[in-house]
C-alpha positions, 0 to 999 in steps of 0.5 A, spaced: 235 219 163 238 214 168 236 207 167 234 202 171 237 195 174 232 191 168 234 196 163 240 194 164 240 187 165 236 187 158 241 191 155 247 186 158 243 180 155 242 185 147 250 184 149 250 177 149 246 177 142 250 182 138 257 178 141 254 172 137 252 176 131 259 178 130 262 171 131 257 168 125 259 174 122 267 173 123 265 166 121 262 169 115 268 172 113 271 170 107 277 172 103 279 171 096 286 172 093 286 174 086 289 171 081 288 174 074 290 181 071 285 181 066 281 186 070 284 193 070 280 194 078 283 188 081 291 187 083 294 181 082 296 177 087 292 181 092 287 179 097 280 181 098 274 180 103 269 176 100 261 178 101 256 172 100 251 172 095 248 165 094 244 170 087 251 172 085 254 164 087 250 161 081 251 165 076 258 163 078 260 170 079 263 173 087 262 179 090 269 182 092 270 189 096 276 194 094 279 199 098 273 204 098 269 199 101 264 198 095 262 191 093 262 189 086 261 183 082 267 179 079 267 173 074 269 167 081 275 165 076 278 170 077 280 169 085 281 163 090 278 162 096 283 163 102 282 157 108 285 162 114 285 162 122 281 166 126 287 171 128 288 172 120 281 173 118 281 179 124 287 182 123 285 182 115 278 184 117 281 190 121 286 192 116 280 193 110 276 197 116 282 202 116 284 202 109 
């Protein structure tokens, strides 16, 4: 089915939202470097993507992803929070989709 002019033009402006959807969540992204190697399931020294949890935060623990793409929750003093430009939080991010 062929759609018209105003389809479009909605389609254009649902565009602009699912741009800005992505930047707030590139903003999101938070990565941790672990630091412990008292967990058999996490590497020392590597870095994960972080996923907010405010219910997990309060309990003082951090929702990490791992290779497979699944979450788990840590104890939070087993990483550190990461500060990274924008371009490594990309490349980061690209890296973790193609693993």
């Amino acid at each position: 089915m062929r759609r018209t002019a105003s389809a479009k033009r909605s389609s254009r402006s649902n565009g602009t939202s699912i741009r800005a959807q992505k930047h707030r969540q590139r903003l999101d992204l938070r990565f941790a470097l672990c630091i412990t190697d008292l967990e058999p399931d996490l590497e020392l020294g590597k870095v994960y993507r972080a996923l907010p949890d405010a219910r997990a935060a309060e309990d003082k623990y951090v929702r990490i992803v791992d290779e497979s793409g699944e979450d788990y929750l840590y104890p939070e003093q087993y990483f550190t929070f990461l500060e990274l430009p924008e371009e490594a939080k990309t490349a980061l991010s690209a890296n973790a989709h193609h693993s």
